[in-house]
C-alpha positions as CSV (number, residue, x, y, z in Angstrom):
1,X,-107.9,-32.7,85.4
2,X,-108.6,-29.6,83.3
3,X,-111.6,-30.8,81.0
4,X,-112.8,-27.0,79.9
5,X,-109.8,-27.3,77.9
6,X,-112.0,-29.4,75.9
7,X,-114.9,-26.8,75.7
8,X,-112.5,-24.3,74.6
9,X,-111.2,-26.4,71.6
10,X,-114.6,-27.0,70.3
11,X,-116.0,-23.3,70.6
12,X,-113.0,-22.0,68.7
13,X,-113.0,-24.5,66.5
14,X,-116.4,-23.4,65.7
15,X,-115.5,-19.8,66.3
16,X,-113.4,-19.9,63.0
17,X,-116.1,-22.1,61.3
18,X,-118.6,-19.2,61.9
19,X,-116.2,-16.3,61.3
20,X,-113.1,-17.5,58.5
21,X,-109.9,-15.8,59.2
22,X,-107.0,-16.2,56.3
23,X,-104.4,-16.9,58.4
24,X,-106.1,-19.7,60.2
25,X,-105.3,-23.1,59.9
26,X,-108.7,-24.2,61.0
27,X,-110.5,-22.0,58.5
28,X,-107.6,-23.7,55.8
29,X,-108.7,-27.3,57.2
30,X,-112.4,-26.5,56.7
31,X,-112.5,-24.8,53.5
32,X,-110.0,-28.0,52.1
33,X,-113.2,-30.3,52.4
34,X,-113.5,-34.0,53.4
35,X,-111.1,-35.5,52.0
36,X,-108.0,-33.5,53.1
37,X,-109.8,-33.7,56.5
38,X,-109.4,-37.5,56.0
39,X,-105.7,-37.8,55.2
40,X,-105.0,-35.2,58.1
41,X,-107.0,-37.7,60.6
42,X,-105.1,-41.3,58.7
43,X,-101.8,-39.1,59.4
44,X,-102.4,-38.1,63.0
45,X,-103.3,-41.4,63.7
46,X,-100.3,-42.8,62.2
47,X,-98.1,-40.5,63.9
48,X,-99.8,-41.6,67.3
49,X,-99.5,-45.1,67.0
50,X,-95.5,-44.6,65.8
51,X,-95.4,-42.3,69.3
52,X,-96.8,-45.0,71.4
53,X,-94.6,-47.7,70.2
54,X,-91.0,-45.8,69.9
55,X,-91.4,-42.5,71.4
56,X,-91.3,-40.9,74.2
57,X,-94.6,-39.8,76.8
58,X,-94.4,-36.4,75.7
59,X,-94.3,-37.5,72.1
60,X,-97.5,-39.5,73.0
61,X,-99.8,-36.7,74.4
62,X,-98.7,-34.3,71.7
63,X,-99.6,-36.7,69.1
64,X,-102.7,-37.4,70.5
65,X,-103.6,-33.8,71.3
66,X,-103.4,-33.7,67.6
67,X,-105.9,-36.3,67.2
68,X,-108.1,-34.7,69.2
69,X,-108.0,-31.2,67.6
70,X,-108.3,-33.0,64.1
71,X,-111.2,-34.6,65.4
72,X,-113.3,-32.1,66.6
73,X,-112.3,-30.0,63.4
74,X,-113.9,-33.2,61.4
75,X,-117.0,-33.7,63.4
76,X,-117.5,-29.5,63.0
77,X,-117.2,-29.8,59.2
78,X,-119.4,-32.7,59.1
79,X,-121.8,-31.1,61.7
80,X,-121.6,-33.5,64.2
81,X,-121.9,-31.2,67.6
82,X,-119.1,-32.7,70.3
83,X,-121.7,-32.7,72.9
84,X,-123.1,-35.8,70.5
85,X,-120.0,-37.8,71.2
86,X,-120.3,-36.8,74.7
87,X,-123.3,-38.2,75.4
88,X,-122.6,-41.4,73.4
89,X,-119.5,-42.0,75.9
90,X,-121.5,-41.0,79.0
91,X,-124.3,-44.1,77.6
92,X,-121.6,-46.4,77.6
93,X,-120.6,-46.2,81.2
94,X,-121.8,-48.7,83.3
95,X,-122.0,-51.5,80.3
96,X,-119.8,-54.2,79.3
97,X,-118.0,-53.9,75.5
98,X,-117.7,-58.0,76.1
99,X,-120.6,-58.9,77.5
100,X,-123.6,-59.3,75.6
C-alpha cells in the first residue's frame, strides 16, 4: 500500500495554500471560503454513497479519492494540520467504539 501518496496530497494542498496560482483549482477552493468548501464535501459525500450502492469498484475509489482530496483541502483552510487527524486515528487503535 502506497501511503506517501497521502503526504503528497497534503503538502501540495498546502503548497498552493502558501503560494496561489490562478489556474488552480485548490487555490479557487480556498479563496471560495467555508461554505462552498461545505457544499463541495455534502456533494462528494453524496456522490460516494450513490457509488457504493449502484456503481461500480472503480466508481467507488474515485468517489472517495474525491473525499479525501476535499477533505484535506477543508482541514488546510480551517487549519487543522492532517497529522492532527493522524494521530487521533492512531489513539483509537487498540479501543473498542462499543465498549465502554
Amino acid at each position: 500500500m502506497n501511503t506517501e501518496i497521502i503526504g503528497k496530497l497534503v503538502e501540495t494542498v498546502r503548497e498552493r495554500k502558501r503560494n496561489p496560482q490562478d489556474d488552480s483549482y485548490t487555490c479557487k477552493l480556498l479563496e471560495a471560503g467555508e461554505n462552498k468548501l461545505v457544499k463541495k464535501l455534502g456533494e462528494e459525500n453524496a456522490e460516494f454513497i450513490r457509488a457504493f450502492l449502484k456503481e461500480s469498484d472503480e466508481s467507488v475509489a474515485g468517489e472517495a479519492a474525491d473525499i479525501i482530496y476535499h477533505m484535506v483541502v477543508a482541514l488546510e483552510y480551517r487549519g487543522v494540520e492532517f497529522e492532527a487527524v493522524l494521530g487521533v486515528l492512531e489513539n483509537r487503535f487498540g479501543k473498542s467504539g462499543i465498549r465502554k
